[in-house]
N, C-alpha and C positions, 0 to 999 in steps of 0.2 A: 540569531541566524549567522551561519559561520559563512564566511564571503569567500568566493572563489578568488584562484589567484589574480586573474585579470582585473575584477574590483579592485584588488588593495592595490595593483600597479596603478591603475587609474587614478586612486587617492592618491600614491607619492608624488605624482606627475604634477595633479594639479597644489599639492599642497607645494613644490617647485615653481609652480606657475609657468608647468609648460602644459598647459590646459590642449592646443591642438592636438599632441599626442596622445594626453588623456581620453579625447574623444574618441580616437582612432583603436584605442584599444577597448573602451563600450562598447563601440563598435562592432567590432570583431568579436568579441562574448556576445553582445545582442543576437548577433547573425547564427552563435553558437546556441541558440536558446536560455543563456540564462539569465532568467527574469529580475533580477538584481542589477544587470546590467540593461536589460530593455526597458525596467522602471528611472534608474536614474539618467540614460540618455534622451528619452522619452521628457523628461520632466525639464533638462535641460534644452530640448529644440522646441519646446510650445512656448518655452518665456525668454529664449534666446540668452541663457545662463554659461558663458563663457564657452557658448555655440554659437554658430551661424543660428537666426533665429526662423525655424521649418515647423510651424504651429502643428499642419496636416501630418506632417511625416511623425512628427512627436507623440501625438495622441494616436497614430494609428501604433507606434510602438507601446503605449500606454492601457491598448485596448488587448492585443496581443499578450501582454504579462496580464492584465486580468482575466482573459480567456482560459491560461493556464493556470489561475489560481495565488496570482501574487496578491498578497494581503495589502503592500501600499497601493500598489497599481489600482486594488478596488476602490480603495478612499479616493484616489484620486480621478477616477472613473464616476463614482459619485457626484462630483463636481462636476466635471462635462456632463454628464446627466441634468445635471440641473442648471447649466447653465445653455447647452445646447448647443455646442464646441465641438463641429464636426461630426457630431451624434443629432440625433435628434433629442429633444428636450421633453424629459419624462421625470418629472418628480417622482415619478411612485419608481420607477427604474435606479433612479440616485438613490433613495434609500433602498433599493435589494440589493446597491452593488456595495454599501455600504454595512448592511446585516453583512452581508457575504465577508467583509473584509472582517468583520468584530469575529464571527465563527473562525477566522485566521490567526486570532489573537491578535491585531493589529491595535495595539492599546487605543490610538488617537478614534478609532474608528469603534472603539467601545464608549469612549468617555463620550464620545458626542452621542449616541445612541441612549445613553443614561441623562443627558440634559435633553434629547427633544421629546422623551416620551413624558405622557401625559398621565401616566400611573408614577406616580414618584415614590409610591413607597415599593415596588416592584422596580423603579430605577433605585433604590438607594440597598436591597438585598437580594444581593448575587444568589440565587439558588442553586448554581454549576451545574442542574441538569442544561442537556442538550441542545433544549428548545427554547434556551432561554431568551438570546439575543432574537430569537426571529418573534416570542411571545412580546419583547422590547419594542424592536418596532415597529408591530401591528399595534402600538398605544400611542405612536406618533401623530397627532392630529392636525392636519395640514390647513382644517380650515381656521385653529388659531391664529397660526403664523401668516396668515394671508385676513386677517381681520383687522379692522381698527378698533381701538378701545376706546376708553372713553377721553374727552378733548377738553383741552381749558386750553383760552383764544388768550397772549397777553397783550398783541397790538393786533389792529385789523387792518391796518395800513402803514408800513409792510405788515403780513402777516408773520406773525410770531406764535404760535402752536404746540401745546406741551400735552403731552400723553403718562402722566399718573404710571400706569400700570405699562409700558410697554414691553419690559423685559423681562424674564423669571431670573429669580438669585440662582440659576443655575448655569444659566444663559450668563449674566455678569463675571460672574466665577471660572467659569470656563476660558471667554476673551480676555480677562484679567492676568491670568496663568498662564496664556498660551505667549500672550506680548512681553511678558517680563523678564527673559531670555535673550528678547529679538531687539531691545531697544535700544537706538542711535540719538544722537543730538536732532533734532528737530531743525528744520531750516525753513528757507523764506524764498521765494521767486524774485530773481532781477529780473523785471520787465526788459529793461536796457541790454544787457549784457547776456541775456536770456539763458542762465544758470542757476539752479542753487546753491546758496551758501549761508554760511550759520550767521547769526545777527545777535545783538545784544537787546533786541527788541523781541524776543524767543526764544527763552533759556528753557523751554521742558524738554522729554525725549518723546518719540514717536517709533511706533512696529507698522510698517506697511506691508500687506498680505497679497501677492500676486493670485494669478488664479492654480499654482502649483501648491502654493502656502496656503492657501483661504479653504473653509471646507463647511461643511452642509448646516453647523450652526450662525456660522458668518454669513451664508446665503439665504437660510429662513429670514434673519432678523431683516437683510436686505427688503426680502417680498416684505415684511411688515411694512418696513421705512416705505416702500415702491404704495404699497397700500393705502396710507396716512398722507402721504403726500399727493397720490394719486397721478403718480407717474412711472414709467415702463422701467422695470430694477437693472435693463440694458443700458440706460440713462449714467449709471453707478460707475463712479471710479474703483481703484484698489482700495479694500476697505484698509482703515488705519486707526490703531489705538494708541491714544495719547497717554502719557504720564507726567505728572508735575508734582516732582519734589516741594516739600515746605518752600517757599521763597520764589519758587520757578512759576514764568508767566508768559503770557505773548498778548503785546500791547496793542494798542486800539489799532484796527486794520480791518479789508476788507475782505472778502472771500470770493467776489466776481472777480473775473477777466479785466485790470484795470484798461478801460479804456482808450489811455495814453501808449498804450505795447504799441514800438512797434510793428507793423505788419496787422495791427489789432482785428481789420475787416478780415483779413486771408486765417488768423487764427479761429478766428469764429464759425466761419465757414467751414473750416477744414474739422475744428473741434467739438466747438460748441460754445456757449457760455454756460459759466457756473451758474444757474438760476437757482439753487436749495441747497441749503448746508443742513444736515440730520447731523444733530449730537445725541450720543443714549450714554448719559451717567452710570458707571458702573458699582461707582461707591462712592456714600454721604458720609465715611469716618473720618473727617477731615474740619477743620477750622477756616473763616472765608473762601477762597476759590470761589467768588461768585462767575456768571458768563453775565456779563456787561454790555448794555447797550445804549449809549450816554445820548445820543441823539433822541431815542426815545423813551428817555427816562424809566427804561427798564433795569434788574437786575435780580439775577435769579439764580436761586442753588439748589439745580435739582437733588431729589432722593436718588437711591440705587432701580435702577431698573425705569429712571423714568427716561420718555426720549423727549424730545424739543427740535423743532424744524421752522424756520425762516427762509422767505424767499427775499434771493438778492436781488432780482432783476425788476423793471417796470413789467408793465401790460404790452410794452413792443420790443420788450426781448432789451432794453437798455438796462445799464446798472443802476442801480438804486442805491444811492449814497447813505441814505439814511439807516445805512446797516452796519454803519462800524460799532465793529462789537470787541471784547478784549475778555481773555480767561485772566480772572485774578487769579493771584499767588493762591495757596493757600498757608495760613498762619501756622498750621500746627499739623501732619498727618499728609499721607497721599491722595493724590487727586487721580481717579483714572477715568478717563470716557471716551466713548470710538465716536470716531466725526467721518461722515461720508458727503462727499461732493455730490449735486447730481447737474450734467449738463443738457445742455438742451437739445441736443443728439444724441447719439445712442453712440455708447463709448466700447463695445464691446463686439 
């Protein structure tokens, strides 16, 4: 799609990093109608991306260009849809805004429509008649994705719970491909100093997916994980996909709210504590990389598609020590697997 002039001032501006003017000239094309510029200011005021952050005013710009037929705008409509972001929350409405955007040719909003439907030999051959995307995803089955599968327990205290079959190789393949683009040095939380920064005690990379980046395959697998764990998928941080090169690891630690933070009482209150960490294994072509859990003389290397979920916290909402766990290296090949936080409030 050939971008008006005002887009491409937009991109010089901020590729200058005079982003204020950038916005001021969206702006001004948004106001003009063009949905190119209503999609990216819109995307930019709901995550506060080098805007003042106006969630409301963003997704009413976002509803607007899908009204007239913008192809990203619908994918990204989709997610409010399913998330329930100023819209009201309708699964069956996030996938029509989603067909809608694949009929636009919005590639991202094709390839997800080919991993959620449930006909996969109808997802894997394009027929280019007309009906096809909407025959697509009338084969999308929602009460899979909202099902538990079958469960093996490896500790009962804490609970430690692995799910065989959680994911389809479709599903893995997809989050696989979409991360390996996106990915940064991985970091660690100073309690103390309350920032991130990179540590030699966690050498992989990680893709963190806001809810402008995150889209309707990222959100099913969520209700799954919401499902298995038996907790509200509002619960859910930015989902994030890790990678670990041969050699790359992050050593024994814990994944609760350390206690000792500063301010600890006012963060809990205000945030939550982390009570569940969901990991779903994306691929087993790889040499060690076990997930480690030395206190309870566990260690496990999941297959592709399987998930595994541990709770951090006691039975009164305290941490639970007995959860330090560590991803080994692996010896020989790539390690990928998406890890989701869940806290004990509603993060969303």
């Amino acid at each position: 799609m050939e971008l008006s002039a005002e887009v491409q001032q937009a991109e010089t501006l901020d590729a200058e990093e005079k982003h204020q003017e950038a916005i001021g000239i969206l702006q001004s094309a948004a106001d003009k109608n063009d949905l190119e510029a209503q999609t990216r200011l819109g995307k930019r005021m709901i995550v506060g991306d080098r805007a003042p952050a106006m969630p409301r005013e963003g997704v009413g710009l976002i509803v607007h260009a899908a009204e007239a037929g913008g192809p990203e705008a619908l994918a990204i409509l989709s997610v409010l849809f399913a998330l329930g972001v100023y819209v009201k929350q309708d699964w069956r409405q996030a996938l029509n805004a989603l067909r809608l955007s694949a009929e636009k040719n919005w590639q991202s909003a094709q390839k997800q429509l080919q991993v959620l439907a449930s006909d996969r030999k109808l997802a894997t051959e394009n027929d280019n008649k007309s009906d096809y995307w909407l025959r697509l995803a009338s084969t999308v089955d929602f009460n899979y994705w909202t099902s538990v599968p079958e469960a093996r327990t490896l500790s009962e205290s804490p609970l430690v719970r692995t799910f065989p079959d959680f994911a389809s190789p479709a599903a893995c393949e997809w989050l696989i491909e979409k991360s390996r683009d996106r990915l940064t040095r991985a970091q660690v939380y100073d309690s103390v100093k309350r920032t991130v920064t990179e540590s030699h005690t966690r050498t992989n990379s990680a893709a963190i997916f806001n809810m402008v980046e995150t889209d309707l395959v990222n959100l099913l697998l969520q209700m799954r994980m919401s499902a298995c764990a038996e907790v509200n998928f509002r619960q859910f941080e930015a989902a994030t996909v890790l990678h670990y090169a041969e050699g790359e690891q992050i050593s024994e630690h814990y994944d609760f709210i350390d206690p000792n933070t500063p301010d600890y009482e006012k963060i809990i209150l205000e945030q939550g504590q982390r009570i569940i960490t969901f990991i779903v294994y994306l691929n087993d072509d790889y040499q060690a990389g076990e997930t480690v859990f030395p206190t309870l003389n566990v260690s496990h290397k999941g297959s592709a598609g399987e998930g595994i979920f541990f709770v951090n916290s006691l039975e009164d909402g305290s941490a639970d020590r007995r959860t330090l766990h560590a991803g080994r290296p692996p010896r020989s090949g790539e390690k990928w697997i998406a890890t989701q936080f869940i806290r004990s409030t509603f993060a969303l």
